[in-house]
LODRENBA-655157 format. One line per field, with one value per residue (C-alpha): residue number from 1; residue in three letters; x, y negated, z. Coordinates in Angstrom, 1 decimal. Layout:
REM LODRENBA-655157
seq	(NUM, ...) $
type	(ALA, ...) $
east	(X, ...) $
north	(Y, ...) $
up	(Z, ...) $
END
This chain:
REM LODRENBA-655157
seq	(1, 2, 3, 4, 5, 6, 7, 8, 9, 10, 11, 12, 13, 14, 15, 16, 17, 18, 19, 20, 21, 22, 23, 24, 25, 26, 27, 28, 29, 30, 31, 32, 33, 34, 35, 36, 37, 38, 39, 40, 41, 42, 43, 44, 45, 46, 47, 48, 49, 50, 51, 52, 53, 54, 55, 56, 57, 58, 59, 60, 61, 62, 63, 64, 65, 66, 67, 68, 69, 70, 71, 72, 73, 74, 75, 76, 77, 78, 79, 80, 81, 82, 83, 84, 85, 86, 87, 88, 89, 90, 91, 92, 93, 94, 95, 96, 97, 98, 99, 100, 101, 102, 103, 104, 105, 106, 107, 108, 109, 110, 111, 112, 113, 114, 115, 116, 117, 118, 119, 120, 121, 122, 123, 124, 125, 126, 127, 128, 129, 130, 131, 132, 133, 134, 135, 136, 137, 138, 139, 140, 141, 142, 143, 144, 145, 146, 147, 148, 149, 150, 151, 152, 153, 154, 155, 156, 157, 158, 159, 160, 161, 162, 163, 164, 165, 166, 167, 168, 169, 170, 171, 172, 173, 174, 175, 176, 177, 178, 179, 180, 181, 182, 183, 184, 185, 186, 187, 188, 189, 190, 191, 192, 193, 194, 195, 196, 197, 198, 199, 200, 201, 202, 203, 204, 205, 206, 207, 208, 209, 210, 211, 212, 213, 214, 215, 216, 217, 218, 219, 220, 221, 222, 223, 224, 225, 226, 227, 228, 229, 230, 231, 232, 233, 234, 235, 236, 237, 238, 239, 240, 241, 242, 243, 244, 245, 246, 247, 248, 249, 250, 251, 252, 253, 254, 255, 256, 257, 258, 259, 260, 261, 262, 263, 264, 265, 266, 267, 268, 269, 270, 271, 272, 273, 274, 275, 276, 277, 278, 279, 280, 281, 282, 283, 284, 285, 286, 287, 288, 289, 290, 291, 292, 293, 294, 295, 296, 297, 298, 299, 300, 301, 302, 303, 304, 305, 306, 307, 308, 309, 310, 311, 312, 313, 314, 315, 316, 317, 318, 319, 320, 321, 322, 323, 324, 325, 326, 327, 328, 329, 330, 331, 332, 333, 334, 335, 336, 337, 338, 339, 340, 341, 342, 343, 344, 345, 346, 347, 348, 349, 350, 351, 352, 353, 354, 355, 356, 357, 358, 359, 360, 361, 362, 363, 364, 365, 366, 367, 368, 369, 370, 371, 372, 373, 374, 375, 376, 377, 378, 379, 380, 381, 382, 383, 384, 385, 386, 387, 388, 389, 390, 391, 392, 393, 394, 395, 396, 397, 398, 399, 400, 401, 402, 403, 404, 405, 406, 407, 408, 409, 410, 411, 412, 413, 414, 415, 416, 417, 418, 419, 420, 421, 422, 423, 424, 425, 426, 427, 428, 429, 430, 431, 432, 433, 434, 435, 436, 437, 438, 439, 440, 441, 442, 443, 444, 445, 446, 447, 448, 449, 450, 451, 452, 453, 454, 455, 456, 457, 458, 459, 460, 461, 462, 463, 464, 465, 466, 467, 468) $
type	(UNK, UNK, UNK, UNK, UNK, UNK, UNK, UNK, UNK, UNK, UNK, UNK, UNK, UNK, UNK, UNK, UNK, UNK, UNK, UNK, UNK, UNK, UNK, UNK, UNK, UNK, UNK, UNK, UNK, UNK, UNK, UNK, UNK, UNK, UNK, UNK, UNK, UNK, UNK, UNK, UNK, UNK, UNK, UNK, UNK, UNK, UNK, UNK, UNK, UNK, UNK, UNK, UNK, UNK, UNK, UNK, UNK, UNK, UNK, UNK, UNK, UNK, UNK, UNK, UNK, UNK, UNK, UNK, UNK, UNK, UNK, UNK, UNK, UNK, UNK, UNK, UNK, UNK, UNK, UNK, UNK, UNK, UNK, UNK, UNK, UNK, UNK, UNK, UNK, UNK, UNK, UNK, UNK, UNK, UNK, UNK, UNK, UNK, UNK, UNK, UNK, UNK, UNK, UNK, UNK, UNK, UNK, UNK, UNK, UNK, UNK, UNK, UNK, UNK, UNK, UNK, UNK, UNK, UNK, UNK, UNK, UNK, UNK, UNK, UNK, UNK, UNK, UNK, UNK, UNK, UNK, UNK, UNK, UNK, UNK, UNK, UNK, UNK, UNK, UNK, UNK, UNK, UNK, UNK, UNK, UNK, UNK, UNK, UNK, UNK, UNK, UNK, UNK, UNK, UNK, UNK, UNK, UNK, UNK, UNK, UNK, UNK, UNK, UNK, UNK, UNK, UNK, UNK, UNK, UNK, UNK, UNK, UNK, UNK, UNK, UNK, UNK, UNK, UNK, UNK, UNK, UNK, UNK, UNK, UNK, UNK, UNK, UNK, UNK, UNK, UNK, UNK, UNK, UNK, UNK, UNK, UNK, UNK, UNK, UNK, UNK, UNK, UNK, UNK, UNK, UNK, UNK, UNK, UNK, UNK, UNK, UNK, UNK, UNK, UNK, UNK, UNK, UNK, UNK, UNK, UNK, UNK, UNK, UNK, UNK, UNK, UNK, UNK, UNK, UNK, UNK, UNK, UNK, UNK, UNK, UNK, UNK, UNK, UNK, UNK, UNK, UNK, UNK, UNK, UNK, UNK, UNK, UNK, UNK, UNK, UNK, UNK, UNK, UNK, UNK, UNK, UNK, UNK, UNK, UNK, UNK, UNK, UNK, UNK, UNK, UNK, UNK, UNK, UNK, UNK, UNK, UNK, UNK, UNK, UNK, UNK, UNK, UNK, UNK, UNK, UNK, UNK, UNK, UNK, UNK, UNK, UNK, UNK, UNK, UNK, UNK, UNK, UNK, UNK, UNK, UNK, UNK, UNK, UNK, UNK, UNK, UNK, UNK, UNK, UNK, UNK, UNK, UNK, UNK, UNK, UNK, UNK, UNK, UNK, UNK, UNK, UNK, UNK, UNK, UNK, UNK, UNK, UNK, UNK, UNK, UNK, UNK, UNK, UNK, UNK, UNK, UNK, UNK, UNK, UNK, UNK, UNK, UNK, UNK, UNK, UNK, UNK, UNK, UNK, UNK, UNK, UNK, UNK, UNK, UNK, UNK, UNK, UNK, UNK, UNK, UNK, UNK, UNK, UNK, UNK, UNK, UNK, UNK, UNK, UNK, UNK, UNK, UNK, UNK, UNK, UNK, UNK, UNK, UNK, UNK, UNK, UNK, UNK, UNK, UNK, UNK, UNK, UNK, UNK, UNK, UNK, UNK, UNK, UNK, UNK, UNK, UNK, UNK, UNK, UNK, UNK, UNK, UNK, UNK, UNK, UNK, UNK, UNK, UNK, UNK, UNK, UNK, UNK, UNK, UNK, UNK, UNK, UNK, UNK, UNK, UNK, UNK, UNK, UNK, UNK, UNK, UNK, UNK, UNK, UNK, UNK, UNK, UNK, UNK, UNK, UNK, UNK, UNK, UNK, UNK, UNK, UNK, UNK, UNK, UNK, UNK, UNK, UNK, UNK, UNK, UNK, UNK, UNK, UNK, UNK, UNK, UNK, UNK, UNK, UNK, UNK, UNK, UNK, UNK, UNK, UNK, UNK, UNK, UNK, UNK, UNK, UNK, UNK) $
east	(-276.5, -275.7, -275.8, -273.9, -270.9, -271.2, -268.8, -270.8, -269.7, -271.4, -272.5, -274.4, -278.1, -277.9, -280.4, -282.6, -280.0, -282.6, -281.9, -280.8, -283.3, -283.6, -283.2, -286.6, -287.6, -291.0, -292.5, -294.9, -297.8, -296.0, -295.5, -292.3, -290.0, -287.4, -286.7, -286.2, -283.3, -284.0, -286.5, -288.1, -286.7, -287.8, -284.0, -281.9, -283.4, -281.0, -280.7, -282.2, -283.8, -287.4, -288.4, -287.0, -286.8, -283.7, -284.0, -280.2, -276.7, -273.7, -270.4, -267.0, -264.6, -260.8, -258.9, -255.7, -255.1, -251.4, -252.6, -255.8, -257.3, -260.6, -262.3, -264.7, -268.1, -271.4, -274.5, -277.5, -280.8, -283.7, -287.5, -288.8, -291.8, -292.4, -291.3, -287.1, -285.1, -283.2, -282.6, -280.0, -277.8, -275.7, -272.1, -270.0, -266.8, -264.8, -264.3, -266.4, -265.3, -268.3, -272.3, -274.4, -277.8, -278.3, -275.1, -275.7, -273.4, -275.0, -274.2, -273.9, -272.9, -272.3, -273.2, -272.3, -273.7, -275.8, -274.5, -277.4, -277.8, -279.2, -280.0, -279.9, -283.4, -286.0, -287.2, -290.9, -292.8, -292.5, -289.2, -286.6, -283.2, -279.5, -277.5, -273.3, -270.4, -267.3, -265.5, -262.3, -260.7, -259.7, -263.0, -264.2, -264.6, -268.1, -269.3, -272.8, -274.6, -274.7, -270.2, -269.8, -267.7, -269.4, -268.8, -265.0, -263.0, -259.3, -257.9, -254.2, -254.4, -257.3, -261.0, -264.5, -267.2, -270.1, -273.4, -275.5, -277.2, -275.9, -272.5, -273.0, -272.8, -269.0, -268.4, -270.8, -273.0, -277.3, -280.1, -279.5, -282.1, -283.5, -287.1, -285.2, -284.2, -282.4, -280.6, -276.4, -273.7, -270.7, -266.9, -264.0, -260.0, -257.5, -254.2, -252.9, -253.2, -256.0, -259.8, -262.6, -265.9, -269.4, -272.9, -274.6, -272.6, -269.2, -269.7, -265.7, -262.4, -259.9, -256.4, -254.4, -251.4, -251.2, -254.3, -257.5, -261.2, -264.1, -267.5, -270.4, -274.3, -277.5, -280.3, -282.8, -283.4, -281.1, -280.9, -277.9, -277.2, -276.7, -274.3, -270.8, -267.0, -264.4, -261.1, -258.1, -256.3, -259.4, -259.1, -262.3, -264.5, -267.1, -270.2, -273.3, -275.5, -277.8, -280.2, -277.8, -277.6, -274.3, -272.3, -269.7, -267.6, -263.8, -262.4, -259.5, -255.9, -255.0, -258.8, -258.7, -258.8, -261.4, -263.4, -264.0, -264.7, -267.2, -269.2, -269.4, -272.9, -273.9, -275.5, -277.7, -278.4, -280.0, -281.6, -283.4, -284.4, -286.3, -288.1, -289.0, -289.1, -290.4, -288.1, -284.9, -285.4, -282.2, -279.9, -276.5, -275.6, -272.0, -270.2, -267.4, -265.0, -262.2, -260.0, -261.6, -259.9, -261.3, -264.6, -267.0, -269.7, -271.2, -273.7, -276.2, -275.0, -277.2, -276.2, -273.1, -273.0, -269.6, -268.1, -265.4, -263.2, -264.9, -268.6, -270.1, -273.3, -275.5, -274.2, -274.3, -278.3, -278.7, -277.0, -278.6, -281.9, -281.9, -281.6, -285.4, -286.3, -284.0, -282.8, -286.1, -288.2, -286.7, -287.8, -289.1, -287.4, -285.1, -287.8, -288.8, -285.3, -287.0, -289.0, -285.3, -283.5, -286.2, -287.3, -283.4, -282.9, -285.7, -284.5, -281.2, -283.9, -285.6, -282.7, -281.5, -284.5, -284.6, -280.8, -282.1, -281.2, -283.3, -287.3, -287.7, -290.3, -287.7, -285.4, -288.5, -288.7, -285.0, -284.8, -287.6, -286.5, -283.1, -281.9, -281.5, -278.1, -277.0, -278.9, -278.5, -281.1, -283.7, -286.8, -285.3, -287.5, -290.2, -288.5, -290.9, -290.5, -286.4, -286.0, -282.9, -280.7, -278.5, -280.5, -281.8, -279.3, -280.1, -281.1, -284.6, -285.1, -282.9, -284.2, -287.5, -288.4, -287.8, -290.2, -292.7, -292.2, -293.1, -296.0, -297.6, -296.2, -297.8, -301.4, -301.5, -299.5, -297.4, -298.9, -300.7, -297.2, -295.1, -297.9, -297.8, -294.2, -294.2, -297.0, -295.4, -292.3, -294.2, -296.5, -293.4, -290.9, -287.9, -290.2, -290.2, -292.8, -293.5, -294.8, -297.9, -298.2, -296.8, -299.2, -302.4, -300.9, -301.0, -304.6, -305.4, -304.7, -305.9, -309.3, -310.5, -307.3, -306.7, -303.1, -303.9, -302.1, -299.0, -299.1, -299.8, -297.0, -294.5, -294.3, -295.3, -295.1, -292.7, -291.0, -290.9, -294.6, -296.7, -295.4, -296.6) $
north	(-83.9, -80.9, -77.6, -76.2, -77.9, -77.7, -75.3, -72.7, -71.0, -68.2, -69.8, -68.8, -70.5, -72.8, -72.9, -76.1, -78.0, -79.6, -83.1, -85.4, -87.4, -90.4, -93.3, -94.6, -98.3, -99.5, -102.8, -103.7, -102.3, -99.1, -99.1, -97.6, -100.2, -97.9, -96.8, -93.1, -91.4, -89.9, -90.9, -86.9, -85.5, -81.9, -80.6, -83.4, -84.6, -86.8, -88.9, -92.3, -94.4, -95.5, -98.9, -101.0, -100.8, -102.2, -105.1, -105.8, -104.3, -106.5, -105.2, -106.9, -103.7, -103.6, -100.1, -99.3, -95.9, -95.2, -95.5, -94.1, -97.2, -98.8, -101.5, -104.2, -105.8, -104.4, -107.2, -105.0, -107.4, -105.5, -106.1, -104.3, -102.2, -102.0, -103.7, -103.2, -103.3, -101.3, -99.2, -96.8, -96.9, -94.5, -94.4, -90.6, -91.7, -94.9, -97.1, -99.9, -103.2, -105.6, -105.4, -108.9, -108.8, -112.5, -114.0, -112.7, -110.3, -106.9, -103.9, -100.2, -97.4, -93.7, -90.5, -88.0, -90.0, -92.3, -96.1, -97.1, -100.8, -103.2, -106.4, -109.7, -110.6, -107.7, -108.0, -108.5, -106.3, -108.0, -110.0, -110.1, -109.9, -109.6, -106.7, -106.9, -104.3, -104.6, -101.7, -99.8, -96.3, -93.0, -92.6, -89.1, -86.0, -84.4, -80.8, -80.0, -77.1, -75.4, -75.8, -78.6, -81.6, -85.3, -88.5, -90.2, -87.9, -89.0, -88.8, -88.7, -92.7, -93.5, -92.4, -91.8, -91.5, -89.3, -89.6, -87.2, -86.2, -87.6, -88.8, -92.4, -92.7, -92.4, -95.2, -98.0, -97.8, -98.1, -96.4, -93.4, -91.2, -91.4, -93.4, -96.5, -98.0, -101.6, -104.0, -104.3, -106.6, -104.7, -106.4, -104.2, -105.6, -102.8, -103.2, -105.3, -102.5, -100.3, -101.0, -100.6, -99.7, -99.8, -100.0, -102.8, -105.1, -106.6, -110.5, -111.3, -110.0, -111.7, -111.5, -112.7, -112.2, -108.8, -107.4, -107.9, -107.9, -106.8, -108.1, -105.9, -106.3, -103.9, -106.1, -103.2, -101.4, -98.3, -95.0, -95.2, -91.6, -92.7, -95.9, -95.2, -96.5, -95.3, -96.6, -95.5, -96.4, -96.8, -97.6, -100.1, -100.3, -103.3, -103.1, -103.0, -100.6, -102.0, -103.3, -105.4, -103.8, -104.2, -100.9, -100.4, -97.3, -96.3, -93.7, -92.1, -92.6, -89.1, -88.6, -91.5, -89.8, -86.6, -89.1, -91.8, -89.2, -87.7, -90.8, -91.8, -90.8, -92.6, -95.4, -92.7, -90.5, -93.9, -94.7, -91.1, -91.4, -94.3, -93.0, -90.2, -91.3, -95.1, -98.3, -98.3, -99.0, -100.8, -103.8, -102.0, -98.8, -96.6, -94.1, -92.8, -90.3, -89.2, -85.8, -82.7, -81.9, -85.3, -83.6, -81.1, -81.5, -84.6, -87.3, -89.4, -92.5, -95.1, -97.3, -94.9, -91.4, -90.0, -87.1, -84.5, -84.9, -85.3, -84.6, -82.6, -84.0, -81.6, -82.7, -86.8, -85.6, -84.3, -87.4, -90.4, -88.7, -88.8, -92.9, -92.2, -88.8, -89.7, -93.0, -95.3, -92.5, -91.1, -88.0, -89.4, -86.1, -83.7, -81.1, -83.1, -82.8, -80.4, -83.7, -85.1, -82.0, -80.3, -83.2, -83.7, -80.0, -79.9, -83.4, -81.1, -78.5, -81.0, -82.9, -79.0, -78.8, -82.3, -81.4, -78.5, -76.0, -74.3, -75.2, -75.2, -72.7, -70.5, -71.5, -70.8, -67.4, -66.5, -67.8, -65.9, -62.6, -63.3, -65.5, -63.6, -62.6, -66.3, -67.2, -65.1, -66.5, -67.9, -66.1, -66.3, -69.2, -71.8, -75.0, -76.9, -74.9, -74.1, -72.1, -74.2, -77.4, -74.8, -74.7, -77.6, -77.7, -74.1, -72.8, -72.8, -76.4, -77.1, -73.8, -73.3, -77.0, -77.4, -74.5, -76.2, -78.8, -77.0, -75.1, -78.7, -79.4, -76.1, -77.2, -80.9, -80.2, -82.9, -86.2, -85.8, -84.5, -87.5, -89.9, -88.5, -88.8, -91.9, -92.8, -91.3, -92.9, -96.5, -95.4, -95.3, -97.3, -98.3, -96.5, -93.4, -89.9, -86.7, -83.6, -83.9, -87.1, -85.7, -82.8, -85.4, -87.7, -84.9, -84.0, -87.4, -87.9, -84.7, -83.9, -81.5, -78.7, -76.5, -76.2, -74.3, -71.4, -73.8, -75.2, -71.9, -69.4, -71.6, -74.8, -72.9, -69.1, -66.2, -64.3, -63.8, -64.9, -62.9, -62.9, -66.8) $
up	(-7.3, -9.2, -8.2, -11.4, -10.3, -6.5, -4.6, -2.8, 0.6, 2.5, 5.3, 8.5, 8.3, 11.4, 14.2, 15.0, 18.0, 19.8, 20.5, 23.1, 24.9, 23.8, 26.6, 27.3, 28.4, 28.5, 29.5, 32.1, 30.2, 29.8, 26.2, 25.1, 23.6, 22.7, 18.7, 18.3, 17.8, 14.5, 11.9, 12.3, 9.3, 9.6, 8.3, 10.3, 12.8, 13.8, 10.7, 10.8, 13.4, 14.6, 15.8, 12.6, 9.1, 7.5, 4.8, 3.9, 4.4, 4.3, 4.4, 4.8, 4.8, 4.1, 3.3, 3.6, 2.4, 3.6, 6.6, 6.4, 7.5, 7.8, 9.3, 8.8, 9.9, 9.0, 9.0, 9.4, 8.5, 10.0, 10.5, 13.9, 13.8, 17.5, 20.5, 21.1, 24.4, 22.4, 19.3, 17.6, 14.6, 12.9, 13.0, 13.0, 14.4, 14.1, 16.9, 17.7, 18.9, 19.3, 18.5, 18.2, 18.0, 16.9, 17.2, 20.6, 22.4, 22.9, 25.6, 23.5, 24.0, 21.7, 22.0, 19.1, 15.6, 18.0, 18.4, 21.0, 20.8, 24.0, 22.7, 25.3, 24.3, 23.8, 19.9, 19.1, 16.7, 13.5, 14.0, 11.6, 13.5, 12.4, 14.2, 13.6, 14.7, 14.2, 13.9, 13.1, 12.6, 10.2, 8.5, 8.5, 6.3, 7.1, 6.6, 5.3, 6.7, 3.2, 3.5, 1.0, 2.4, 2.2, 3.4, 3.3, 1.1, 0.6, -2.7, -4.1, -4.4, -2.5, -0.8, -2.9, -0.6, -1.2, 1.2, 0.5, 2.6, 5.8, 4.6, 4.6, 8.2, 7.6, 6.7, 8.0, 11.1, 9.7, 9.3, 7.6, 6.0, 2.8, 4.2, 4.9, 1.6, 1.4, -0.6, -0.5, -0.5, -0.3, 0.1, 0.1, 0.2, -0.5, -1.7, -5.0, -7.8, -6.8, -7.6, -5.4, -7.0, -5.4, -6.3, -8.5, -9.9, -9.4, -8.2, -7.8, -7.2, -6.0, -5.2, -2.3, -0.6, -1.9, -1.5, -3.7, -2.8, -4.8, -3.8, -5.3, -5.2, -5.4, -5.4, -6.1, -2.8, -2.3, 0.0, 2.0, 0.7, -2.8, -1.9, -2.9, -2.1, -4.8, -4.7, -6.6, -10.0, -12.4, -16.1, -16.2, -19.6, -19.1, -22.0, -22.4, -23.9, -27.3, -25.1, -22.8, -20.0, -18.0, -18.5, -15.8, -16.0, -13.8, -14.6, -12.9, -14.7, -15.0, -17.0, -19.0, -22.0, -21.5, -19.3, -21.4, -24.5, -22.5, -21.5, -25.3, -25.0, -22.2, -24.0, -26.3, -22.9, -21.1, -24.2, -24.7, -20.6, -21.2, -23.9, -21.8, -18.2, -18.6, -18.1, -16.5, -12.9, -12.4, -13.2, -14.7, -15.6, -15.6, -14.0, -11.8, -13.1, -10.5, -10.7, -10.6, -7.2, -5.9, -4.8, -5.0, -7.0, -8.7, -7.7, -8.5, -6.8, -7.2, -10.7, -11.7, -10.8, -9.3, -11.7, -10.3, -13.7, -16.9, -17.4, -20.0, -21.7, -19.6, -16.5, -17.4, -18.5, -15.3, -13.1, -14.9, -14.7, -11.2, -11.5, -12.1, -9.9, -6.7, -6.6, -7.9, -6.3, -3.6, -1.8, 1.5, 3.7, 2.7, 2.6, -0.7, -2.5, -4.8, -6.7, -7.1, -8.2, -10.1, -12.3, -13.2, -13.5, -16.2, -18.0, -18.9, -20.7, -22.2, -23.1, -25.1, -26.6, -28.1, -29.3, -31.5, -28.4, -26.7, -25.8, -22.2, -23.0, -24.1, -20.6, -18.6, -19.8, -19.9, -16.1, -15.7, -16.8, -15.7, -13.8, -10.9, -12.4, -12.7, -9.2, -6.6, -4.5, -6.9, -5.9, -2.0, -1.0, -2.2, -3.6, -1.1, 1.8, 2.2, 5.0, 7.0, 6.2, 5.0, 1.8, 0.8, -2.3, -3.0, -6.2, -5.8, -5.3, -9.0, -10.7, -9.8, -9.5, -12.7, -13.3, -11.6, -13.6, -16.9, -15.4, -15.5, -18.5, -20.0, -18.1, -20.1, -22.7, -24.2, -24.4, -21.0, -19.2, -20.0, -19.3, -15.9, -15.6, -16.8, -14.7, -11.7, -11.8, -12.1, -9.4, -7.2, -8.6, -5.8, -2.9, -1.6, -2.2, -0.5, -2.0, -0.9, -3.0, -6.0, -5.7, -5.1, -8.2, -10.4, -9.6, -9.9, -13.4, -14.9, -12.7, -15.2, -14.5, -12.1, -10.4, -7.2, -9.0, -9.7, -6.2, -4.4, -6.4, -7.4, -5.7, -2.1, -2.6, -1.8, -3.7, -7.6, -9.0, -11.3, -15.2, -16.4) $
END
């Protein structure tokens, strides 16, 4: 995501709800058999599910955006990690008609973002096992605790969907938190004229009595936070960039012009990531440009980033970055976000001072001295210790994360810094990472320097550190 283009509202720091308890089953041995109702994110605690980790998604959706419209079935494949009499999805709103666990019919029933699921046949520990709903309804607009509006967001001709961090679970019941990463097949049938664009790559479309449907696969394992929807009236440019990778890119009718002129540099942008960041973790590339009114703020949705309006070359920096430092290696909590947003935070400084701009030396110091008067709140918190859900898209988790970045960068110097990198983003290619293994990876591979300094006053301490 990017802060420099996200709407920011004063907001009251909300207090820790505490949650629900969870209905308990156990078996004769007095085991509980029961996955949790959250997956213990420290921020939102109610996101995800224990007891299972999901394998595949497949979605059979149809839209009708007159009506405001959806429904479909969701195919959940899922391998349990304990013993299930029953376990939870996601799902805010919609109505749900039917839940098979197995081809079998299941009992549920909901409580707030909790679709509780009772299979016929308790699930062993290890079992792979197919979960469907079928459901139906107005898909909903959700409110972060920071203000900013996720999840289904109707458009003059359409929807885009934006999941981050809990949006997803608008628009098809799962397991959603960041932890639980799968592979998609996504189907979507809207009405003859308007495109539907996902994730992955476009397998068919097909039209038919009026309506057509686009089938689209991610065969690399995906966050359901970075999964997208987007349909509208998109002008579609297919390529491929010089080393063949599939380029996708939809951009909005009314932006045809100032979109497609700003993602001229695509191609050169991937190509300078590489170099810097290691392979390109995925199959396809591209983006998603829709008006500026259309949302908030711009994100890294996994394969083509979604762009409120035209893009400058920053921004596009920033977002494709995170194909590499959010997507590939995903934080594994929302406490984490700083490894996503500071790494892509400091591929735009780099990217300046590659351009003849400004050295990120020379940003470091200028944010240093200043940057208060940009950044209200950059010296209010830690980037690895945000005080509330409220702020984990606050300016010290883009800003200063980036500055921890370069105090490592400073410690190895050059050759040794995109090593790491490099290093770090094979290390934990398509998984997920904590801060605590960041922190352990870096003193790993360079035994012989001290960070405690780094860790303890910039990563970890309060208020504005001592002059670097």
């Amino acid at each position: 995501m990017s802060r420099s283009v996200r709407l920011v509202r004063s907001v009251a720091v909300l207090t820790a709800l505490a949650l629900p308890a969870a209905l308990t089953a156990c078996d004769s041995g007095g085991r509980k058999d029961t996955g949790d109702a959250g997956a213990g994110d420290p921020y939102f605690p109610k996101a995800g599910n224990g007891g299972y980790d999901v394998r595949h998604y497949a979605l059979d959706l149809a839209y009708d955006p007159a009506a405001h419209r959806l429904s479909g079935t969701a195919r959940v494949t899922a391998r349990a990690t304990q013993r299930l009499a029953a376990f939870d999805l996601d799902l805010q709103g919609m109505e749900v008609e039917s839940v098979t666990v197995e081809g079998a019919a299941a009992p549920f029933d909901r409580e707030g973002q909790e679709l509780t699921v009772r299979p016929e046949e308790r699930l062993e520990k290890g079992e792979t096992f197919e979960v469907a709903v079928r459901y139906a309804g107005r898909p909903e607009t959700i409110t972060d605790p920071d203000g900013s509006r996720e999840g289904w967001l109707r458009t003059a001709d359409g929807a885009v969907v934006l999941g981050q961090p809990t949006g997803s679970m608008a628009w098809f019941p799962g397991n959603h938190h960041p932890s639980d990463k799968a592979t998609y097949d996504i189907t979507v049938t809207v009405p003859k004229g308007l495109t539907a664009v996902s994730n992955g790559e476009l397998r068919s479309e097909r039209t038919t009595g009026g309506r057509t449907a686009f089938t689209w696969r991610t065969a690399e394992p995906m966050a359901p936070h970075v999964a997208t929807l987007a349909v509208g009236r998109y002008g579609v440019t297919r390529s491929s960039t010089p080393d063949g990778l599939p380029v996708y890119v939809a951009v909005d009718t009314t932006q045809t012009d100032a979109g497609r002129a700003a993602l001229v540099r695509l191609p050169e942008v991937m190509e300078w990531a590489e170099y810097n960041f290691g392979p390109y973790p995925f199959s396809s590339t591209g983006a998603i440009v829709d008006r500026p009114e259309d949302s908030e703020y711009a994100l890294e949705t996994q394969n083509r980033p979604v762009f409120p309006g035209a893009p400058d070359t920053g921004l596009l920096v920033h977002e494709i970055a995170h194909e590499w430092f959010g997507n590939s290696v995903t934080p594994r909590t929302w406490q984490d976000m700083w490894l996503s947003e500071g790494f892509a935070t400091y591929a735009e400084w780099l990217w300046t001072e590659d351009e003849g701009g400004a050295t990120a030396e020379q940003t470091f110091q200028a944010l240093y001295d200043h940057g208060e008067d940009t950044y209200d709140d950059l010296w209010s918190f830690p980037p690895a210790k945000q005080p509330s859900a409220a702020h984990v898209s606050g300016d010290p988790v883009y800003q200063r994360g980036a500055m921890v970045i370069h105090k490592i960068r400073r410690t190895l110097g050059d050759d040794a810094f995109y090593d790491l990198v490099q290093g770090w983003t094979a290390a934990h290619r398509h998984g997920n990472a904590d801060t605590d293994d960041f922190t352990a990876y870096v003193e790993e591979q360079a035994p012989d320097k001290d960070f405690d300094a780094i860790w303890d006053d910039w990563l970890y301490g309060e208020g504005k550190p001592a002059r670097p």
